[in-house]
C-alpha positions in Angstrom: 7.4 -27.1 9.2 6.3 -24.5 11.4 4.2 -25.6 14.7 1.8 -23.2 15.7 1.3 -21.2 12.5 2.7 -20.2 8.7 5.6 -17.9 7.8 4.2 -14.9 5.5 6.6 -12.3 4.1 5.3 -8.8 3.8 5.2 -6.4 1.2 8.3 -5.2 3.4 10.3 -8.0 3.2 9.6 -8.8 6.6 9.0 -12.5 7.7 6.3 -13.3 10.1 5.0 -16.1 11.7 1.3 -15.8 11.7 -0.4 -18.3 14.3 -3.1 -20.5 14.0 -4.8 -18.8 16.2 -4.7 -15.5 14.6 -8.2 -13.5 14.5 -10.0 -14.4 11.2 -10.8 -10.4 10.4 -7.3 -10.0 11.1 -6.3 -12.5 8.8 -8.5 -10.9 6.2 -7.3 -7.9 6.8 -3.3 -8.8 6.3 -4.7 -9.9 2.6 -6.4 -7.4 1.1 -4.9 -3.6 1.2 -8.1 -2.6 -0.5 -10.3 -2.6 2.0 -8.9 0.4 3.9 -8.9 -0.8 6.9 -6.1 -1.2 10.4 -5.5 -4.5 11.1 -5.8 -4.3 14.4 -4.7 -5.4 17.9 -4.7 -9.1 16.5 -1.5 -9.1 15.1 1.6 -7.6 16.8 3.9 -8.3 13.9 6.6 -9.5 15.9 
């Protein structure tokens, strides 16, 4: 288990812990590359 947040692996092959108190547009934005649009400041991907 991962306090704080989820691990997500990117289409990089990058892992990534995303916290539970990521932006919700960010989130939405890190799932769907359709939309077009940045992510954002929300999520430094470190």
């Amino acid at each position: 288990k991962h306090k704080g947040g989820a691990q997500a692996v990117f289409a990089d092959g990058s892992v990534h812990l995303l916290p539970e108190t990521i932006d919700y547009m960010t989130y939405q934005r890190l799932g769907d590359r359709r939309d077009g649009q940045p992510v954002g400041s929300g999520f430094s991907g470190n």
